[in-house]
N, C-alpha and C positions, 0 to 999 in steps of 0.2 A: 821495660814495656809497661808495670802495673804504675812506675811513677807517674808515666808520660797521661796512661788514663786518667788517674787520680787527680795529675793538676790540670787535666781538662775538666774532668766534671767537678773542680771544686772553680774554676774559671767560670763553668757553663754557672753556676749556683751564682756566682756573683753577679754575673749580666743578668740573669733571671731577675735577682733581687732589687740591683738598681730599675730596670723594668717598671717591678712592678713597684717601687718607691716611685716613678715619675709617674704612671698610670695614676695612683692615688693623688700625688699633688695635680694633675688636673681633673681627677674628677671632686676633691676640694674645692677649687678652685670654680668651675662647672656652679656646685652647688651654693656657693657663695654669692658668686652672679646671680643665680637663680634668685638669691634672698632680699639681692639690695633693690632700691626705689630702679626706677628707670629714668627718672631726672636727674639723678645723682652722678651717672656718668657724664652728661655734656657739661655740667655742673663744675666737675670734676676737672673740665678740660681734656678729659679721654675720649674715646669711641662712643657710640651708643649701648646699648647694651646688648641689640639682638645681636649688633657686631659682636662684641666681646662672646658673648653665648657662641655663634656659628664658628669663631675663631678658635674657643678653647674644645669643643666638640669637634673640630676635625682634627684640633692636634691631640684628644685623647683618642683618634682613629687611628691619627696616622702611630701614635706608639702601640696602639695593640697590632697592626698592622707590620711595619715594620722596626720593632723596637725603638729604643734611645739613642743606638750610633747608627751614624750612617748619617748621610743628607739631608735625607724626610725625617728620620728621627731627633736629629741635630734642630732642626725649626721647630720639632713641637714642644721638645721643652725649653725651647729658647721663647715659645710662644707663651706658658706655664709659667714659663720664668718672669718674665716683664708683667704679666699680668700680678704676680703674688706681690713683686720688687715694689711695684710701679704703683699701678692702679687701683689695686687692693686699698693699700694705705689713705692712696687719698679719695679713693669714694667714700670710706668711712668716716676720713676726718670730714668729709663736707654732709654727709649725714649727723654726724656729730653736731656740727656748730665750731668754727673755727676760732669763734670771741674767745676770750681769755676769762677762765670759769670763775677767779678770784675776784 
């Protein structure tokens, strides 16, 4: 019986953790948006940015709401994700300047 506890609440620990490692990459990610131009996304060929903004602010809802697994939690860091994978990268290179620096 003390096993059965034990590797429950060291299970509960690691959901808890992964949690909140995805809560943090969108609210990252959140503030990242926040920082870049607003031209830089059509620019980009991505979304606009208030999209991007309203999209990663419901998926960091939907994980303090109902975590990481599950359905709703399955789309918000799938939403977190493409955004960091995706989008991230190339608003910056197009803030950057994509000329060749040599």
């Amino acid at each position: 019986m003390v096993h059965m506890f034990a590797a429950n609440t060291a299970t509960g620990y690691v959901l808890l953790a992964l949690q909140l490692v995805a809560m943090a990459g969108a609210v990252f990610a959140i503030v990242h948006a926040l920082r870049q131009r607003t031209d830089a996304f059509p620019a980009a060929g991505k979304l606009t940015k208030p999209m991007w903004l309203g999209i990663l602010v419901v998926a960091l809802l939907i994980l303090f709401a109902f975590g990481f697994s599950g359905f709703f939690g399955i789309i918000g860091v799938v939403a977190v994700g493409v955004y960091l994978v995706d989008v991230r990268p190339k608003v910056e290179e197009v803030q950057r300047g994509s000329g060749n620096r040599w």
